[in-house]
C-alpha positions in Angstrom: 0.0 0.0 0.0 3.1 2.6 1.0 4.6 1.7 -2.2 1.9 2.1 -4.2 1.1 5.7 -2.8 4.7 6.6 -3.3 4.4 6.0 -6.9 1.5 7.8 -7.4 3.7 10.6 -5.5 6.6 10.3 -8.2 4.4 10.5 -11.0 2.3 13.8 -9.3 6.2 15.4 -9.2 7.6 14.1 -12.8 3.8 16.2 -14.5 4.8 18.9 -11.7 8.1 19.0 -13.4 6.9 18.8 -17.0 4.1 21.7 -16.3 6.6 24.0 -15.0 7.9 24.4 -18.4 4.0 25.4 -19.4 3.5 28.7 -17.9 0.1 29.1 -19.2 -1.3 25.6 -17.8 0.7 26.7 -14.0 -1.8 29.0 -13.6 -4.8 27.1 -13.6 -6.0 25.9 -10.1 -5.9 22.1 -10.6 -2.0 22.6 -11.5 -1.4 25.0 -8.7 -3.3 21.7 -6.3 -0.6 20.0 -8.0 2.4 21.7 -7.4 1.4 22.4 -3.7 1.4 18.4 -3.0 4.9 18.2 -5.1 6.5 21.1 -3.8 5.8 20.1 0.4 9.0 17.2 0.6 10.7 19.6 -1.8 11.1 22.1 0.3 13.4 20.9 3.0 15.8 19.5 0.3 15.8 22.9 -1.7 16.4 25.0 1.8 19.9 22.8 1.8 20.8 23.4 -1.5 23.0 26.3 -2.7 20.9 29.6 -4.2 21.3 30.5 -7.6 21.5 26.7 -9.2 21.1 26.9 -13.2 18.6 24.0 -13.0 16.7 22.5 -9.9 17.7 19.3 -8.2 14.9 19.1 -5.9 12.5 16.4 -8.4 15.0 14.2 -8.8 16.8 14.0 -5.8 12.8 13.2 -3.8 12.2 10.5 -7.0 15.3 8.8 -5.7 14.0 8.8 -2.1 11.2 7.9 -3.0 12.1 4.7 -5.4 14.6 4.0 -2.5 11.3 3.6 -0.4 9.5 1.5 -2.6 12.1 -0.9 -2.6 12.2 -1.1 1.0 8.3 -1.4 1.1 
């Protein structure tokens, strides 16, 4: 059950990712939902990462926790 939410989670942040690059879909209140629930375990990770980064870590770095933990579970 744990594992199966989890990937529900990475697939919520890989269309996160994919309609940041859509500005005009962002704005729309179902994407904004979206992003909200991708963006909360982001957070923490991006607060430890250096300002200023060309391109954003963040996705991948929670995808890999989050495969880590579906092999676990």
């Amino acid at each position: 059950m744990i594992g199966w939410l989890l990937q529900i989670f990475i697939y919520i942040v890989i269309i996160d990712v994919i309609l940041s690059w859509i500005p005009e879909v962002r704005r729309q209140e179902w994407a904004q939902t979206l992003h909200k629930i991708a963006d909360a375990p982001q957070k923490p990770i991006r607060d430890l990462l250096p300002q200023g980064m060309p391109l954003d870590p963040t996705p991948m770095i929670v995808i890999l926790i989050c495969q880590l933990l579906v092999s676990l579970f």
